[in-house]
C-alpha positions as CSV (number, residue, x, y, z in Angstrom):
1,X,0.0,0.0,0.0
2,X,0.8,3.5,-0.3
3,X,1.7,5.5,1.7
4,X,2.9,9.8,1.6
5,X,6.4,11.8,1.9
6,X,7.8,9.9,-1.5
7,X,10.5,12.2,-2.4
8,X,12.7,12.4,0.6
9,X,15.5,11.0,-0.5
10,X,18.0,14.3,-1.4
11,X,19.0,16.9,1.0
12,X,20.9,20.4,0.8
13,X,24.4,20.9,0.5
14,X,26.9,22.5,2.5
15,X,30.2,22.8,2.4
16,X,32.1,20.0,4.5
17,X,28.5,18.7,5.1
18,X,25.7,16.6,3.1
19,X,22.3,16.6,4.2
20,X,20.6,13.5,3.2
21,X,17.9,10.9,4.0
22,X,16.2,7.9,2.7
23,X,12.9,7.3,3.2
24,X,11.7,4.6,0.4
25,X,8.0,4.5,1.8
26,X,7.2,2.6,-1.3
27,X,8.0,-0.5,0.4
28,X,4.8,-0.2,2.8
29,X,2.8,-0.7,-0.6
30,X,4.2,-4.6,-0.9
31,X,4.4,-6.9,1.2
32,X,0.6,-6.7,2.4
33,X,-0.8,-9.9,1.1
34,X,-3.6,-9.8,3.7
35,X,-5.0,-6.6,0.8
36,X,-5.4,-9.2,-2.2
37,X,-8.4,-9.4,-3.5
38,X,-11.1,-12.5,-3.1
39,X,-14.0,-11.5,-4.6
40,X,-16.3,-9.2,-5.3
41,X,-17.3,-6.6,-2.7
42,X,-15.4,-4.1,-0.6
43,X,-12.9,-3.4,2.2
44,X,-12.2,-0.3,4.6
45,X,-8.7,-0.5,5.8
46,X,-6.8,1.9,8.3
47,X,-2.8,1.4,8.2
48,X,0.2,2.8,10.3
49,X,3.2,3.0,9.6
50,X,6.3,4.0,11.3
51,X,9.8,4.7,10.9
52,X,12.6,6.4,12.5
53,X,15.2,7.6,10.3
54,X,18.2,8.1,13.1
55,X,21.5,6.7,11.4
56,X,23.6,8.0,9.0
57,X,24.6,5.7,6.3
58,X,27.0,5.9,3.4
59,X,27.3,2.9,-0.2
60,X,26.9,-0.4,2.4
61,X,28.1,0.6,5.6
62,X,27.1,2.7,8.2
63,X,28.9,6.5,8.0
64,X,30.0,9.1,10.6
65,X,26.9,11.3,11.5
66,X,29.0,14.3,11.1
67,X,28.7,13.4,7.7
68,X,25.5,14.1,7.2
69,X,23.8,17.8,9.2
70,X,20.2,16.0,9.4
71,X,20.0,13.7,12.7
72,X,16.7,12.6,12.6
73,X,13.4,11.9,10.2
74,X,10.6,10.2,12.6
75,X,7.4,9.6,10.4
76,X,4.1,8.5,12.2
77,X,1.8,7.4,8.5
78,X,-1.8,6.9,9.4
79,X,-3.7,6.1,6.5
80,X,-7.3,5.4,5.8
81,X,-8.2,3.2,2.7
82,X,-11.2,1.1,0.9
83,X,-10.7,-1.5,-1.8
84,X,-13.8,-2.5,-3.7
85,X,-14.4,-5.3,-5.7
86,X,-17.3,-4.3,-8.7
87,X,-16.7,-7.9,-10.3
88,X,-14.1,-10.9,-10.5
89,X,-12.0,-8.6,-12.7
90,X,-12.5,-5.0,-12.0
91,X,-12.0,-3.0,-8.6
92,X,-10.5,0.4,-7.4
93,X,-8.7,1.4,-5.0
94,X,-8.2,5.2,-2.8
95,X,-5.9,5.9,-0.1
96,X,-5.8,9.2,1.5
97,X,-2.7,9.3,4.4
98,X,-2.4,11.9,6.8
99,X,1.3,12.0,8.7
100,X,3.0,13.7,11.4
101,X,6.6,14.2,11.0
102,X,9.6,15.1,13.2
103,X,12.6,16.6,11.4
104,X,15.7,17.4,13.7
105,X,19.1,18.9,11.9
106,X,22.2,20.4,13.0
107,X,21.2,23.7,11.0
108,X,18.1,23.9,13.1
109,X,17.7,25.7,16.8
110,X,15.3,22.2,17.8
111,X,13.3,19.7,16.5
112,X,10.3,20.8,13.5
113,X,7.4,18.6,14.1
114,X,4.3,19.0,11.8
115,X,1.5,16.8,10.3
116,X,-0.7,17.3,7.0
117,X,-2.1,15.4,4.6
118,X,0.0,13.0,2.6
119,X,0.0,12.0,-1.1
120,X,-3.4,10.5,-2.4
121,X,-3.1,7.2,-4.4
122,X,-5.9,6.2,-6.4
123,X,-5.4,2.9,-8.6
124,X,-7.5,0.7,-10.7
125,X,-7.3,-3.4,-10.2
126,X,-7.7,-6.1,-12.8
127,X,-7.9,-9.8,-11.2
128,X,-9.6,-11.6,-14.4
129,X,-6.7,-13.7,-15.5
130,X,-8.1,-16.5,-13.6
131,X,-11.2,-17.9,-11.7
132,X,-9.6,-17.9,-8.3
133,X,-8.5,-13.9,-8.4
134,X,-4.8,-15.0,-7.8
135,X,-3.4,-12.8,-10.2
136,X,-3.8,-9.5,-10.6
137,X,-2.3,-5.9,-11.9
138,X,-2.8,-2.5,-10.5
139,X,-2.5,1.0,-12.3
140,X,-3.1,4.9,-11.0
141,X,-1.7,7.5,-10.1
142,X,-0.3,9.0,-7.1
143,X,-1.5,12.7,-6.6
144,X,0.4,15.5,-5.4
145,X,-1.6,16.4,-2.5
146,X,0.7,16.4,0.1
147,X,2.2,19.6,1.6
148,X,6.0,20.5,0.1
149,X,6.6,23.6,1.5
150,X,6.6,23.5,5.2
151,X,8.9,26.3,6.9
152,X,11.4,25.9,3.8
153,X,14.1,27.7,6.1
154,X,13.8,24.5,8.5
155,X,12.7,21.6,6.2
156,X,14.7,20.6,3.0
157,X,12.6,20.1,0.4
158,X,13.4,16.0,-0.1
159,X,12.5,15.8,3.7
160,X,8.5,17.5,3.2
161,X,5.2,15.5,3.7
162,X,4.5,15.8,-0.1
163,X,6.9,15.1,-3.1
164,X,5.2,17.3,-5.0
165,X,5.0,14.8,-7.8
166,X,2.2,13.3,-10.1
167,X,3.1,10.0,-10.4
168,X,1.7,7.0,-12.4
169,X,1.9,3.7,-10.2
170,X,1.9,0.1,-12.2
171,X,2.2,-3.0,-10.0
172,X,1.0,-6.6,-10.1
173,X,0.9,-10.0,-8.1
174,X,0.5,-13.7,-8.1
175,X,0.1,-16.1,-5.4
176,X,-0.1,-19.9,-4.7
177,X,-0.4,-22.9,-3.3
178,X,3.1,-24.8,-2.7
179,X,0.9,-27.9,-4.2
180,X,-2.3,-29.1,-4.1
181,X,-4.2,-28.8,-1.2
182,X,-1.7,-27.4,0.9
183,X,-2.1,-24.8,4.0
184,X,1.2,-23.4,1.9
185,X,1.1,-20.2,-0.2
186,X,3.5,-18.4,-1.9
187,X,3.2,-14.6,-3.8
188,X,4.9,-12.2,-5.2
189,X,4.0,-8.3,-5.6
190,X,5.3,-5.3,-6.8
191,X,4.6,-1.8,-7.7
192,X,6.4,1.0,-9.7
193,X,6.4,4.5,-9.5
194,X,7.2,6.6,-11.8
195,X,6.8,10.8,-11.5
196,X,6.1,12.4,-14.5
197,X,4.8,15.5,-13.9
198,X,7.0,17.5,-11.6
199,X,6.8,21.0,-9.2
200,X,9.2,23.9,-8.2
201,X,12.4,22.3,-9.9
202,X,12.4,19.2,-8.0
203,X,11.5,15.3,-9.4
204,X,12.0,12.3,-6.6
205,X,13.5,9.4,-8.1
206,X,12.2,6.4,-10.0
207,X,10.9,3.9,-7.3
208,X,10.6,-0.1,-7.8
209,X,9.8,-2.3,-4.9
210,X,8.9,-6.0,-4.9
211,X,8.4,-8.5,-2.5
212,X,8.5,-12.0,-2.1
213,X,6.6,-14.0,0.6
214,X,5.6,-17.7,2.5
215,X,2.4,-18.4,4.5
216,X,1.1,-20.4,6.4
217,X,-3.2,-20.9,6.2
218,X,-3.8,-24.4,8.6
219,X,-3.7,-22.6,11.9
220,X,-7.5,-21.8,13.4
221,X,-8.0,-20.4,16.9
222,X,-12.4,-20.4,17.1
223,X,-13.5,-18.7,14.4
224,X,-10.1,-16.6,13.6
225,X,-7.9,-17.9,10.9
226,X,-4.0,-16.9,11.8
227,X,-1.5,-16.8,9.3
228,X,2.3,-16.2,10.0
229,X,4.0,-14.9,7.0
230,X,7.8,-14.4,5.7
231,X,8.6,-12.0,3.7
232,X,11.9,-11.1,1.7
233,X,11.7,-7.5,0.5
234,X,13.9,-5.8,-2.3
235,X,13.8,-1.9,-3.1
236,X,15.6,0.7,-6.1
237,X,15.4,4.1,-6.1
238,X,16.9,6.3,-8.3
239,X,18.5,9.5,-7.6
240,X,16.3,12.6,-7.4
241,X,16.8,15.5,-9.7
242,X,16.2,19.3,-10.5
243,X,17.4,22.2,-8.8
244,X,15.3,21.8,-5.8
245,X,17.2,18.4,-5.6
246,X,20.5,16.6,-4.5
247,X,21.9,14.0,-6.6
248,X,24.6,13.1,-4.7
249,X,22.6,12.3,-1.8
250,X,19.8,10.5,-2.6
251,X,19.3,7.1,-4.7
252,X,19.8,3.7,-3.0
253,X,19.1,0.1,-3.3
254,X,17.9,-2.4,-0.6
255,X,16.5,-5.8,1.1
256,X,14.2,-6.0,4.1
257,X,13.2,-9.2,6.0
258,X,9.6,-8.9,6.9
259,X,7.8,-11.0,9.1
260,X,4.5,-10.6,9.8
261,X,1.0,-11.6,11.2
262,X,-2.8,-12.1,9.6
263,X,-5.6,-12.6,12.2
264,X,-8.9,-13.1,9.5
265,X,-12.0,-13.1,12.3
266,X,-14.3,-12.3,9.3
267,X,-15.4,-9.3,8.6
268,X,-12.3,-8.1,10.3
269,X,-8.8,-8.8,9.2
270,X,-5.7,-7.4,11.1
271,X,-2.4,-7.7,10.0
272,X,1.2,-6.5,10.9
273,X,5.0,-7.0,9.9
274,X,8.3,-5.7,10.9
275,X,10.8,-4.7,8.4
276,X,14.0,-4.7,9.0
277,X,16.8,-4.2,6.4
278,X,19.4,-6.1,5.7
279,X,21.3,-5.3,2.4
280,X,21.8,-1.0,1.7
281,X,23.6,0.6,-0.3
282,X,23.2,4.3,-0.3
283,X,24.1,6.9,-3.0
284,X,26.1,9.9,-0.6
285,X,24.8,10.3,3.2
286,X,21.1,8.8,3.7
287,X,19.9,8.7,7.2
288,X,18.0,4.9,7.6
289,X,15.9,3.5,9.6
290,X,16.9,0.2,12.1
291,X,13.7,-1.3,11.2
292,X,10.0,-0.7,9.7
293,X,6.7,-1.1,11.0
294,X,3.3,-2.1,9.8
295,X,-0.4,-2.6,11.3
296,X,-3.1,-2.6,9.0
297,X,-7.1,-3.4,10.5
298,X,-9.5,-3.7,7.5
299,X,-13.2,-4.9,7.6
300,X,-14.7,-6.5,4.3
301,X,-18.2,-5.9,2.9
């Protein structure tokens, strides 16, 4: 899913100094198999997301934070959702995120802390490549409703709510069983996004995430159907441009393990995962997040 803030990935530079931080919320739009479609009907979902951007990293390995002026990106994403189902092939999608974000930098006298409306993502779905809806593409747009200019003395432009982009999202997925009538499934999904219309001189990067997964479906508890799921997580970015923009700090490519929970007590479904990277490699100084977290509660209609 989806989720605001998608062009922080530059920063300003200084001399001696490089502002720069990496937030690659794409990756909260994969790796939520507990969204796929069914059938037919609806579902109202409400996700959060966190991260806290606090160490400075540099190619693969960790990097001096005097290297980088900007010391801290906490993002709180709350984001309210519904998916609906018309037919076996045809559905739509709307996400509307609202986040609160604290910014803290070495330029600055103390922390900036605001919140505003994120990036609104509207996407179509197609599922009717076969009877069982395992398979499926998704195409929209994200729109550039987030704020990106929020006290431009304190907050770089990479590092605002809003990217300040138009861009047009294509993604797919696939899932199965491991072999016939087995409690194992495997799936893969992924999403690109890819701004093409651009404001005040600045364009975030091209962003491809994908994700691989395992899960488990025997396990019953009553009426609620739990489902442990592991997740392998890849993600590209490439570098931002314009003159709003910092090259040199901002592209990147990464893995995340992410394991995670799905409790289905029908018509609720709660899910959750943990992401936590393993592989980066950073273009310039990027401030990264230890780990990323995910809680979804949806009900179907």
């Amino acid at each position: 899913m989806i989720h605001a803030g998608g062009g922080l990935l530059a920063g300003l530079v200084m001399p001696g100094v490089a502002f720069g931080c990496a937030c690659g919320c794409g990756v909260f739009d994969v790796a939520t198999s507990s969204m796929f479609p069914e059938g037919s009907g609806g579902t109202a979902f409400l996700n959060y997301d966190y991260q806290n951007q606090n160490q400075n990293w540099s190619g693969t390995s960790s990097a001096p934070g005097a290297s980088n002026d900007d010391k801290k990106i906490e993002t709180h994403f709350v984001t309210a959702g519904l998916q609906y189902m018309f037919n076996r092939s045809w559905g739509a999608q709307l996400e509307i995120p609202v986040v609160n974000r604290t910014f803290d930098s070495a330029a600055n006298p103390g922390p900036v802390n605001w919140t505003g409306l994120g990036d609104i993502r509207l996407k179509g779905i197609y599922t009717g490549f076969s009877e069982d809806l395992s398979a499926g593409v998704t195409f929209g747009l994200k729109l550039p409703t987030g704020s990106h200019a929020h006290n431009p003395d304190e907050v770089d432009r990479d590092t605002q709510i809003g990217s300040g982009s138009t861009d047009f999202l294509l993604g797919g997925f696939y899932r199965h069983a491991l072999w016939s009538e087995s409690h194992w499934q495997w799936f893969v999904q992924a999403e690109l996004d890819v701004p093409f219309l651009k404001q005040d001189d600045y364009r975030p990067g091209l962003e491809a995430d994908a994700a691989v997964g395992l899960d488990y479906r025997g396990w019953n508890w009553g009426r609620a159907k739990i489902a442990p799921i592991a997740q392998v997580i890849g993600a590209i970015r490439g570098r931002d441009n314009g003159d709003a923009a910092n090259p040199d700090n901002s592209g990147y490519q990464r893995i995340l393990l992410a394991p995670g929970l799905e409790v289905n007590l029908h018509p609720f479904k709660f899910y959750a995962d943990v992401e936590i990277p393993v592989y980066q490699n950073m273009t310039g100084n990027q401030l990264v997040a230890p780990a990323l977290f995910k809680v979804s509660l949806s009900y179907m209609f």
